[in-house]
Backbone as a printed PyTorch tensor [residue, N CA C, xyz], in Angstrom:
tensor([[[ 12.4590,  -5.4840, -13.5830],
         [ 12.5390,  -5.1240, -12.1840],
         [ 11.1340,  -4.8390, -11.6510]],

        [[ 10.9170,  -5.6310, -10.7180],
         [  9.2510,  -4.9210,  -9.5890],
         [  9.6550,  -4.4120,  -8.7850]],

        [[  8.2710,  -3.5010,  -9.0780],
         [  8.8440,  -1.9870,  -7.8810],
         [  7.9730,  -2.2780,  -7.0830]],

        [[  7.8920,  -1.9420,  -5.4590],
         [  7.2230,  -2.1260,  -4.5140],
         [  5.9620,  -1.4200,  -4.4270]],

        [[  4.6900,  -1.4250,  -4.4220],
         [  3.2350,  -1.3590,  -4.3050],
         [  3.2280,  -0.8940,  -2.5370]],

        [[  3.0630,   0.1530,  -2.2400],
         [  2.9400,   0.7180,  -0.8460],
         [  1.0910,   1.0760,  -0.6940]],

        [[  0.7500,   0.5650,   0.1550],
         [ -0.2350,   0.7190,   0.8220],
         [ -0.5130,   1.6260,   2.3440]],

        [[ -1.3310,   2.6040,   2.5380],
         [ -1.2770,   2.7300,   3.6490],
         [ -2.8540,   2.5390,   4.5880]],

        [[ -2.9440,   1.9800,   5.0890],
         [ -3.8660,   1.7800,   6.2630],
         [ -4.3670,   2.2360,   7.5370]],

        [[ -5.0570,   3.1710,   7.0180],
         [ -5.8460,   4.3300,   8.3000],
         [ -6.4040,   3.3080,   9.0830]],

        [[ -6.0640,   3.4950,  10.7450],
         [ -7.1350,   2.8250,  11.3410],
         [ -7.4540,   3.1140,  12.5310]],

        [[ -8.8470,   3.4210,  12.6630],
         [ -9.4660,   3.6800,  14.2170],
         [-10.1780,   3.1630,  14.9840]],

        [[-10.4870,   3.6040,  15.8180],
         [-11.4550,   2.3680,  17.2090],
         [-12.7000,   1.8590,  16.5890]],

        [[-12.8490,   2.7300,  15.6000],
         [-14.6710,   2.0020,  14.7920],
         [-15.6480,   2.7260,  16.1520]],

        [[-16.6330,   3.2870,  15.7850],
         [-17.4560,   3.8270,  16.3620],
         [-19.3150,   3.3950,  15.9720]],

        [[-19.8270,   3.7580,  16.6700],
         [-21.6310,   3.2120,  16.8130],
         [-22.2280,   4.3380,  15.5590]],

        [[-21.5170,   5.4000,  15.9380],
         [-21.9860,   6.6420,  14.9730],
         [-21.5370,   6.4350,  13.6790]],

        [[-22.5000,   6.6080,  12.8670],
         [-22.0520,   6.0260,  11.3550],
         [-21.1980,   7.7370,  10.8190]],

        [[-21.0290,   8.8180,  11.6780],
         [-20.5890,  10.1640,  10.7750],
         [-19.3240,  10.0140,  11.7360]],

        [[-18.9340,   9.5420,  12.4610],
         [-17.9740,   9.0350,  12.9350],
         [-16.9160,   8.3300,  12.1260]],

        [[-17.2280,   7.3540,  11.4420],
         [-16.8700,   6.5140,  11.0110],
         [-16.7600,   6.8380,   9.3690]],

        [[-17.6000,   7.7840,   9.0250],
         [-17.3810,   8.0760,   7.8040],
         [-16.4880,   9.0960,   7.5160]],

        [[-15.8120,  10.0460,   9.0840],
         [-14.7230,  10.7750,   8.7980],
         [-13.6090,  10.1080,   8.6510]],

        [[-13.5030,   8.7540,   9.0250],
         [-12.0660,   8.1300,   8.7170],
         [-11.7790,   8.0450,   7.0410]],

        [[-13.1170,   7.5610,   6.5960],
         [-12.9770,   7.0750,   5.0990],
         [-12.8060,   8.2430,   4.5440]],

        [[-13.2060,   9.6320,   4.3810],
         [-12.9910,  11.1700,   4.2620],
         [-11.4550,  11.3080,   3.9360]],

        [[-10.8070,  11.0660,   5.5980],
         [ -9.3600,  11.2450,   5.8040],
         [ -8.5150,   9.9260,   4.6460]],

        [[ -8.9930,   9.2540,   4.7320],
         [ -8.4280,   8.5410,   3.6980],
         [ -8.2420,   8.6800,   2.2180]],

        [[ -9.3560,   9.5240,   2.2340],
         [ -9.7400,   9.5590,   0.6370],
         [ -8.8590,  11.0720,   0.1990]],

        [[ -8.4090,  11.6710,   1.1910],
         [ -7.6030,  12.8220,   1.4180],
         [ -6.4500,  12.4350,   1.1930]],

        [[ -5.6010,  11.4330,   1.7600],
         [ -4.4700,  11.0440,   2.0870],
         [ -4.3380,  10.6750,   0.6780]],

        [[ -5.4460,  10.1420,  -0.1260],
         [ -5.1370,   9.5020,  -1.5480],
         [ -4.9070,  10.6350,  -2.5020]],

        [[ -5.5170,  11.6010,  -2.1350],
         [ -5.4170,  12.3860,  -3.1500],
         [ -4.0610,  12.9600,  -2.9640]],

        [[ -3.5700,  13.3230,  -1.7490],
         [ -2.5550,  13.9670,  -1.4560],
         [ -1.9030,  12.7240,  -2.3780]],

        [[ -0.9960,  11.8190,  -2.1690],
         [ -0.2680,  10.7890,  -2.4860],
         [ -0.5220,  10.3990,  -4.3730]],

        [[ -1.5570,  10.8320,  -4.5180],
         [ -1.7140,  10.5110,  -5.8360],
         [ -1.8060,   8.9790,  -6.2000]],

        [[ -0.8450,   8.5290,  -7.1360],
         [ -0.9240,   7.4580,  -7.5010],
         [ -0.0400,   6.5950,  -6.9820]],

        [[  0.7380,   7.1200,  -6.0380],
         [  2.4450,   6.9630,  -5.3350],
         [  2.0750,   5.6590,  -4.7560]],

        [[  0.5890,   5.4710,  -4.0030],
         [  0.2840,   4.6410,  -2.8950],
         [ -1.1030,   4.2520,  -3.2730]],

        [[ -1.2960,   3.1890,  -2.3000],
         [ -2.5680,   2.8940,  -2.3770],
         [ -2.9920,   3.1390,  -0.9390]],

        [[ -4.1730,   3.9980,  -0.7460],
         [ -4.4820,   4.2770,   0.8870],
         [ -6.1390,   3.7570,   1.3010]],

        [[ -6.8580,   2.9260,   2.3100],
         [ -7.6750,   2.1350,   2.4060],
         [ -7.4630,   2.9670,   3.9870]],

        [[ -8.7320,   2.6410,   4.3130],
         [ -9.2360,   2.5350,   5.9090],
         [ -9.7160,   1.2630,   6.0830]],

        [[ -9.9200,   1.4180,   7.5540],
         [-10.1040,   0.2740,   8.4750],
         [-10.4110,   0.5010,  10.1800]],

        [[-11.4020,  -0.1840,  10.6630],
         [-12.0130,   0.2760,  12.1060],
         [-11.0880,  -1.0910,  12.9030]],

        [[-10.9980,  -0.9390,  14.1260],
         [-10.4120,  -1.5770,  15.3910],
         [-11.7860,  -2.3140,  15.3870]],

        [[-12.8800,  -1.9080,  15.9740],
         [-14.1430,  -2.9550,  16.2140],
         [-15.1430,  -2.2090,  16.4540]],

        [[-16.3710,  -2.1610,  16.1090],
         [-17.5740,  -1.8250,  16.1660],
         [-18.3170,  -1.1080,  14.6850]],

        [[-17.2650,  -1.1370,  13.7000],
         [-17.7340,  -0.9580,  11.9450],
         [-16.8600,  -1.4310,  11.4140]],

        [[-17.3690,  -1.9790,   9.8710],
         [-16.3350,  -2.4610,   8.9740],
         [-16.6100,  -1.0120,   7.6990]],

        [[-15.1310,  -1.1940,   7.2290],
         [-14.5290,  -2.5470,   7.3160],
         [-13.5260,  -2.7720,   8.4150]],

        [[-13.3320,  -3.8660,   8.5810],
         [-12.4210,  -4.1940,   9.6870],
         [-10.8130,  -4.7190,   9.4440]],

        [[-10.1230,  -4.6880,  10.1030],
         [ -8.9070,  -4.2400,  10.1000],
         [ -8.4920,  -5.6880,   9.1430]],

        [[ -9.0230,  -6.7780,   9.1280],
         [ -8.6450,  -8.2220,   8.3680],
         [ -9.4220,  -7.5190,   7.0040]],

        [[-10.8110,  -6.7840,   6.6520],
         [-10.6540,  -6.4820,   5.5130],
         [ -9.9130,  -5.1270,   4.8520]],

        [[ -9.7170,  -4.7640,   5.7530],
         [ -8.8090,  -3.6460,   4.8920],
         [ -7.2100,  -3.9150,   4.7050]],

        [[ -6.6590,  -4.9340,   5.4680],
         [ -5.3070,  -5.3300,   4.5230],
         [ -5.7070,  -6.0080,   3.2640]],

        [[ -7.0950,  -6.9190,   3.7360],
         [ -6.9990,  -7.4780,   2.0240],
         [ -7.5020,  -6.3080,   0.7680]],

        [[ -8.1830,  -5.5360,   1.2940],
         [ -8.8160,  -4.2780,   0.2360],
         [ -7.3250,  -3.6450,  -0.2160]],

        [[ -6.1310,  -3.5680,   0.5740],
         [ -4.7140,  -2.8680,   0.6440],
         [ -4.0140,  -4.3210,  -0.7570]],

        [[ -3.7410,  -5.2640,  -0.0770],
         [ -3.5010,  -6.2100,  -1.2900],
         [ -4.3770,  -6.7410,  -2.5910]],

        [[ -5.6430,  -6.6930,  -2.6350],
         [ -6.5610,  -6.7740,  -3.8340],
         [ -5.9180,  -5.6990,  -4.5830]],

        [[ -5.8780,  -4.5090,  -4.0810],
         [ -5.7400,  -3.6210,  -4.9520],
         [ -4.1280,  -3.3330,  -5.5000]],

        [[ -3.3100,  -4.0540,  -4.8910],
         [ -1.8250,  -4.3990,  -5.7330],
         [ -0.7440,  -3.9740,  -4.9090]],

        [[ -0.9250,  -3.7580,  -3.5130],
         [  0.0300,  -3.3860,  -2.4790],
         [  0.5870,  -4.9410,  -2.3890]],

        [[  2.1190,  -4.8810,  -2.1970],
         [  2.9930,  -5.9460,  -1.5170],
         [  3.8510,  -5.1590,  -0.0050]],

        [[  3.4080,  -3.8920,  -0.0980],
         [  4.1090,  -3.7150,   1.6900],
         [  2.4660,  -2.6130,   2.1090]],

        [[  2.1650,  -2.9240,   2.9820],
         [  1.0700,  -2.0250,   3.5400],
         [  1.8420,  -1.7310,   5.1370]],

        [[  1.4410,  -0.0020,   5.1330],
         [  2.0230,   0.3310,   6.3420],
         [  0.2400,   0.4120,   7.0120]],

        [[  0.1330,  -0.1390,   8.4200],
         [ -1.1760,   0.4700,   8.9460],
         [ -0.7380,   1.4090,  10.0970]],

        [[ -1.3380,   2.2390,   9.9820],
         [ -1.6980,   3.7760,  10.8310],
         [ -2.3920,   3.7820,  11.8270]],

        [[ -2.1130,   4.1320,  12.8680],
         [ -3.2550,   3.8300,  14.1440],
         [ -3.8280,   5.4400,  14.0090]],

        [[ -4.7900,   5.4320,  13.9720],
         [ -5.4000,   6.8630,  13.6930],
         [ -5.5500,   7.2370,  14.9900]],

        [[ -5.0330,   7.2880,  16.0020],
         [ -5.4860,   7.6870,  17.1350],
         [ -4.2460,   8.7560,  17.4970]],

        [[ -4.6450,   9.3700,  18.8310],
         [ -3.5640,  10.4380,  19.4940],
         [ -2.6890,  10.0800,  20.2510]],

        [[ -2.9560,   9.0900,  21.3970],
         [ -1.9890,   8.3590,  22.0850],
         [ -1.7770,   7.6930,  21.9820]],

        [[ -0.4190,   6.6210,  22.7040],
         [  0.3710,   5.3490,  22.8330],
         [ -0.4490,   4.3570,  23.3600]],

        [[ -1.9760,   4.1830,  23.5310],
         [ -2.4440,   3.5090,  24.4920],
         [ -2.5240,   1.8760,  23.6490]],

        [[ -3.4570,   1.2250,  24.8790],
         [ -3.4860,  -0.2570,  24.4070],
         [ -3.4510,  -0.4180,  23.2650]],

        [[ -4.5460,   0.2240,  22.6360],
         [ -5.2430,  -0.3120,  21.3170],
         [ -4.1410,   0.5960,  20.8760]],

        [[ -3.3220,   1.0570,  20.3800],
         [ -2.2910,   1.6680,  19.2260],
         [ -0.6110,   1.1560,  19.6400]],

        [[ -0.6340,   0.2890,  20.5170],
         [  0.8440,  -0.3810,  20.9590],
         [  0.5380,  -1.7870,  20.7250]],

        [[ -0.9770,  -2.3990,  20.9970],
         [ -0.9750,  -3.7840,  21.6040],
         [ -2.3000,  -4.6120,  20.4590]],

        [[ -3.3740,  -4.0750,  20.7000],
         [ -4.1320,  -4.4930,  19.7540],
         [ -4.4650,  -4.2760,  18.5420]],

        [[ -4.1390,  -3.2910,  17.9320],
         [ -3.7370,  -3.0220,  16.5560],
         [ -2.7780,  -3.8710,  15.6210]],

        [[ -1.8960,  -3.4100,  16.7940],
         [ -0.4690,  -4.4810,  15.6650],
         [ -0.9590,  -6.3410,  16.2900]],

        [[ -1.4410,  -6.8050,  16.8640],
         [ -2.1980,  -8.1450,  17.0400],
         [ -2.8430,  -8.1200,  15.8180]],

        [[ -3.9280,  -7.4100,  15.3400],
         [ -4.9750,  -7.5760,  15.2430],
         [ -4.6490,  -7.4280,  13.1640]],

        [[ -3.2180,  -6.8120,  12.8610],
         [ -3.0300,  -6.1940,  11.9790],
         [ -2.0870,  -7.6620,  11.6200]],

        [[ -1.3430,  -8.1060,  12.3600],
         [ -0.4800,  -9.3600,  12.1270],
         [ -1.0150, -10.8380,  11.6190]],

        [[ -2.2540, -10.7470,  12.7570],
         [ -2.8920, -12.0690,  12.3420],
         [ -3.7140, -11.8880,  10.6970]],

        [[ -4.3380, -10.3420,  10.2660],
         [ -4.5430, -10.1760,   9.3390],
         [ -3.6790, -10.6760,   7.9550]],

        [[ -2.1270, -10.4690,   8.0540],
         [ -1.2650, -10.2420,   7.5380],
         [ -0.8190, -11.7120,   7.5090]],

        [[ -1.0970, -12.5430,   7.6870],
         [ -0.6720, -13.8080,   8.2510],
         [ -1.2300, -14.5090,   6.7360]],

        [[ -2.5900, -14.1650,   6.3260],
         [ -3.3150, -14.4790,   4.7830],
         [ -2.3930, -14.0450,   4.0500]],

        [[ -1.4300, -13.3170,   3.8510],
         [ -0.4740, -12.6380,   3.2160],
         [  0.8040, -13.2140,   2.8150]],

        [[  1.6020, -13.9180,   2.2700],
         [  2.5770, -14.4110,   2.7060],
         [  3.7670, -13.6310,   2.0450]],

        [[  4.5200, -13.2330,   1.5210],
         [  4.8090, -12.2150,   0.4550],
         [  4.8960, -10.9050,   0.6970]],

        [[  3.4920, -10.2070,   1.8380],
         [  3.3650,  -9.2150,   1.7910],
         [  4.3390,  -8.3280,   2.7360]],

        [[  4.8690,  -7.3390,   2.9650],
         [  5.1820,  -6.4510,   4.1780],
         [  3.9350,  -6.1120,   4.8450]],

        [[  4.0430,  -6.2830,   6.0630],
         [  3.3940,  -5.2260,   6.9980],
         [  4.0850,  -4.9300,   7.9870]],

        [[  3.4800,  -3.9820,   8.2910],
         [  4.2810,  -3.1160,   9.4880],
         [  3.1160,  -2.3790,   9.7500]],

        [[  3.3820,  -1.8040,  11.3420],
         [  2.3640,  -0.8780,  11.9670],
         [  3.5780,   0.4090,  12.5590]],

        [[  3.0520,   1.2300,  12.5800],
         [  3.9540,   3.0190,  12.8110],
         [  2.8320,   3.0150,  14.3890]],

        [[  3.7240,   3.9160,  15.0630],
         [  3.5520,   4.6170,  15.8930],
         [  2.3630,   5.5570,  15.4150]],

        [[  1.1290,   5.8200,  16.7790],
         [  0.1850,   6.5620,  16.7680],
         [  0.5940,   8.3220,  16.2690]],

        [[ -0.2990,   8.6180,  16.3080],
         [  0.0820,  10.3170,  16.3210],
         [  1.0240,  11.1350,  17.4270]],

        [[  0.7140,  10.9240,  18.6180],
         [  1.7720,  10.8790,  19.3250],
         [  2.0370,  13.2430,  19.4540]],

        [[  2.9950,  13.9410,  19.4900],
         [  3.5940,  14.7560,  19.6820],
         [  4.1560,  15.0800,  18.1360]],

        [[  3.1970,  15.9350,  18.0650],
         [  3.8400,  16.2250,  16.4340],
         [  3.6490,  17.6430,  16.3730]],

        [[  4.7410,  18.7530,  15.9930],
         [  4.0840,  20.1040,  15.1550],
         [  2.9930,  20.0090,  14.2420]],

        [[  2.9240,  19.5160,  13.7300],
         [  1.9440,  19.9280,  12.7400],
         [  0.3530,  19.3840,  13.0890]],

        [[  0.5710,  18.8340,  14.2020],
         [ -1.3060,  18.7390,  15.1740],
         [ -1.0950,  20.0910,  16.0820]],

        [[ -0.2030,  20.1680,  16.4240],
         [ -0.1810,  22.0190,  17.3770],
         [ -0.0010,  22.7480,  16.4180]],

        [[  0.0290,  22.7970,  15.2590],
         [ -0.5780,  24.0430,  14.2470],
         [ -1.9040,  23.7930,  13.8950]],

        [[ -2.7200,  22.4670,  13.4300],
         [ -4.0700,  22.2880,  13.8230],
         [ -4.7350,  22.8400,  14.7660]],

        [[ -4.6100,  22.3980,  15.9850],
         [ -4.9040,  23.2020,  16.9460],
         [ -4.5660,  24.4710,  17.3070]],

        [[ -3.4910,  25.3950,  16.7590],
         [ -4.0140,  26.6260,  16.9810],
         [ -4.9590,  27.2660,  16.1170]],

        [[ -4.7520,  26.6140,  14.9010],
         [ -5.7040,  27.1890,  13.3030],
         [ -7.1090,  27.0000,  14.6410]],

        [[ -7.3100,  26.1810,  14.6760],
         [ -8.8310,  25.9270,  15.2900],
         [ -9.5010,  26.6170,  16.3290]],

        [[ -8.3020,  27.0770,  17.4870],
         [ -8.2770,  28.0930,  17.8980],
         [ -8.1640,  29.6170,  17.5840]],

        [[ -7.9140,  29.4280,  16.4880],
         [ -8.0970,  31.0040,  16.2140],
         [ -6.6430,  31.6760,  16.9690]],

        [[ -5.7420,  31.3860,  16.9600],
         [ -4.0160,  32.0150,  17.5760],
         [ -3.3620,  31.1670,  16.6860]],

        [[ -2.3570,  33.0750,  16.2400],
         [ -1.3170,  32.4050,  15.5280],
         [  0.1150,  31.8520,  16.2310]],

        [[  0.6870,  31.3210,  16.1480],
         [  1.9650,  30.9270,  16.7060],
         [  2.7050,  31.3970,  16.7340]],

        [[  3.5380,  31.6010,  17.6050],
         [  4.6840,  32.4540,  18.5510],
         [  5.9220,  31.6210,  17.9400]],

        [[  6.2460,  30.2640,  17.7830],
         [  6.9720,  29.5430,  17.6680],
         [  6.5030,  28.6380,  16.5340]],

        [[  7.7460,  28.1520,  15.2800],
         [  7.6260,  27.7900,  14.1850],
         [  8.8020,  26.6100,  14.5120]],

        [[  8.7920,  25.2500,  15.0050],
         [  9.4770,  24.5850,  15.0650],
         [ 10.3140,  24.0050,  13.9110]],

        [[ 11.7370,  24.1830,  13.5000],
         [ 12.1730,  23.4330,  13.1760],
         [ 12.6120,  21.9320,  13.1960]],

        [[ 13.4610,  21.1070,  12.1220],
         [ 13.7080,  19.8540,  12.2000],
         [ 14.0190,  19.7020,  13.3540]],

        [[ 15.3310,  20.4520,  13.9770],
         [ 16.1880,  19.7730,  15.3480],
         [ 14.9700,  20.4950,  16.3860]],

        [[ 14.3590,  21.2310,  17.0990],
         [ 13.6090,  21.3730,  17.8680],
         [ 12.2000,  20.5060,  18.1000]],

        [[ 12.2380,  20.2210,  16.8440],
         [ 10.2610,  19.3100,  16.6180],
         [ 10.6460,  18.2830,  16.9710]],

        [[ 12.0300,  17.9580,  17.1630],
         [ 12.1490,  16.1510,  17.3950],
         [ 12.4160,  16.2670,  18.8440]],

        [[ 12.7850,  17.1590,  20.0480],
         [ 13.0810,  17.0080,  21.4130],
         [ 12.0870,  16.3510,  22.1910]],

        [[ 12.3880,  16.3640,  22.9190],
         [ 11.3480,  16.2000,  24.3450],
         [ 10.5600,  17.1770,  24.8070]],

        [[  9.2700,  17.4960,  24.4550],
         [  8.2740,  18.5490,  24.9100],
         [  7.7960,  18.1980,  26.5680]],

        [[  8.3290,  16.9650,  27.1860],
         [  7.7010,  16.9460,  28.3210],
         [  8.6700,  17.9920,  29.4860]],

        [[  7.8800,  18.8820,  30.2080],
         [  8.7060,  19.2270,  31.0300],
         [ 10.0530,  18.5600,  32.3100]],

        [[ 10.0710,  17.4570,  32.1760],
         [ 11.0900,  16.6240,  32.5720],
         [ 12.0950,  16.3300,  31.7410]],

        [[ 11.5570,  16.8350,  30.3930],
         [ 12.5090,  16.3010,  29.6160],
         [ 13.2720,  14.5960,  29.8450]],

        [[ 12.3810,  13.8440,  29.9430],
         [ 13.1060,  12.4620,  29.9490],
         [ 13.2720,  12.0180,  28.9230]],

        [[ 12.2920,  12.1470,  27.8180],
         [ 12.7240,  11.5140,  26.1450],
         [ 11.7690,  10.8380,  26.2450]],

        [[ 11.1700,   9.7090,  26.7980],
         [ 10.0680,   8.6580,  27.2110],
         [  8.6730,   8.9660,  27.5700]],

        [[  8.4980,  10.0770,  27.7860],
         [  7.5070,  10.2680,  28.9090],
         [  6.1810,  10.0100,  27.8010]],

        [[  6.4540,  10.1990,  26.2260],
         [  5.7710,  10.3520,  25.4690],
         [  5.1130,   8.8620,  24.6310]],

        [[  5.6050,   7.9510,  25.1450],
         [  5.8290,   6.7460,  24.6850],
         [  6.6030,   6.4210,  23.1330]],

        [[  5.3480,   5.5290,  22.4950],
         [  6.2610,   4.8860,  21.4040],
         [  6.1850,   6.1970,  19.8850]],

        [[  5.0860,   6.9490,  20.3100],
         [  5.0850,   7.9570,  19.3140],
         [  6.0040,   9.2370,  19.5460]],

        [[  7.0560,   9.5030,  20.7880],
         [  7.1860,  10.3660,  20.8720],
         [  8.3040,  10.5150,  19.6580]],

        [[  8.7300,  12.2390,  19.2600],
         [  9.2840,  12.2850,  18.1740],
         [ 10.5630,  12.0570,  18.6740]],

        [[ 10.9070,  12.1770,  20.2690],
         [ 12.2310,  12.1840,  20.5970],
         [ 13.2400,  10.8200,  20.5240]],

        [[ 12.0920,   9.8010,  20.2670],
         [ 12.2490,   8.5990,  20.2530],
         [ 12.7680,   7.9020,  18.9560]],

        [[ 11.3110,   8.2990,  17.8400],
         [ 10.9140,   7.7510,  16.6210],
         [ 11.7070,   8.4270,  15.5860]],

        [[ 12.4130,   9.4400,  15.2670],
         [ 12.5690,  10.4110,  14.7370],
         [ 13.9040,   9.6170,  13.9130]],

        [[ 13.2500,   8.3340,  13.0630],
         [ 13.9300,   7.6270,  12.3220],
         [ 14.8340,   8.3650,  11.3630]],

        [[ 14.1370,   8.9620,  10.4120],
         [ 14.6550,  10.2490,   9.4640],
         [ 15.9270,  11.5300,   9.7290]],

        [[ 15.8310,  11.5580,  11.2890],
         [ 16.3900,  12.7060,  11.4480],
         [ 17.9790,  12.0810,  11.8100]],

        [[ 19.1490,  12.9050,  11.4890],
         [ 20.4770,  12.1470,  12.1280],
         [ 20.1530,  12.2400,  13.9350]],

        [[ 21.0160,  11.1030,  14.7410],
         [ 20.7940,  10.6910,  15.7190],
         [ 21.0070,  11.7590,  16.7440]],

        [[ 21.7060,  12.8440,  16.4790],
         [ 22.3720,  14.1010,  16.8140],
         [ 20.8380,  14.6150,  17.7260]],

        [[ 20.0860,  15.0080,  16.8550],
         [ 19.0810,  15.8060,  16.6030],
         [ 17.8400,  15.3650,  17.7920]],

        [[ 17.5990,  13.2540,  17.1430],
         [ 16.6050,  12.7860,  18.1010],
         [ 17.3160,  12.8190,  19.3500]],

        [[ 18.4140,  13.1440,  20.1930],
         [ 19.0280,  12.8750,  21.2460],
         [ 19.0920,  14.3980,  22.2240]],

        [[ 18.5410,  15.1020,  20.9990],
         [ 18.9750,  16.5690,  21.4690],
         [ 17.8210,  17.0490,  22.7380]],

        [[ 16.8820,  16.1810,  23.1660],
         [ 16.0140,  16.6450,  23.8780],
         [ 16.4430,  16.1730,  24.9690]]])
């Protein structure tokens, strides 16, 4: 029996600043350790440093991945994490034939970046979100959407449907 080889693929806008660019590979090298041997985890820039997003699926398959998930390292739903990423990640993937890819939703509305940000701030939190609350709608309209493709009210694949609906 072969077991599936998971890859994951950090990736950001690529920046001019080389300490910029060397915090992605940092965060990556984090994500590996966290994950251990479970995964194989590689970075990759959008445009202006390599490696670039065509070499880091192949750095993801050299190294023995047959499904690589890529990560838009960014905060919002914008162009580049809805539109040119997953372009840019497909045609990569295209050298691949065999392989999975897939691209996830940006960072988006998550607890655990508003516990970042209060650590950083210096305030502790008033509120400790659980499963069914972390997945609602934080926008004050409560529409479910307002957040795009990352919102949790949306994405919240994992959770029963109960829960993502509850916002």
């Amino acid at each position: 029996m072969r077991y599936s080889v998971k890859a994951i693929l950090l990736i950001d806008h690529g920046s001019r600043l080389a300490q910029a660019n060397h915090m992605l590979e940092c965060m990556a090298n984090l994500v590996q350790a966290m994950v251990g041997g479970t995964a194989i985890v590689r970075h990759a820039h959008m445009e202006l440093a390599e490696p670039d997003i065509g070499q880091g699926v192949d750095a993801c398959v050299a190294a023995g991945a047959d499904e690589v998930i890529a990560f838009p390292y960014m905060l919002s739903p914008g162009r580049h994490s809805t539109s040119d990423i997953p372009r840019l990640v497909a045609h990569a993937a295209a050298r691949h034939p065999g392989v999975t890819v897939r691209t996830t939703a940006s960072f988006g509305v998550h607890e655990k970046l508003a516990e970042v940000i209060l650590l950083r701030a210096g305030v502790a939190p008033v509120l400790v979100p659980d499963a069914a609350s972390a997945c609602r709608c934080w926008h004050p309209s409560r529409s479910g959407t307002a957040c795009g493709d990352a919102c949790r009210a949306r994405t919240a694949e994992d959770e029963p449907a109960s829960l993502a609906a509850a916002g």
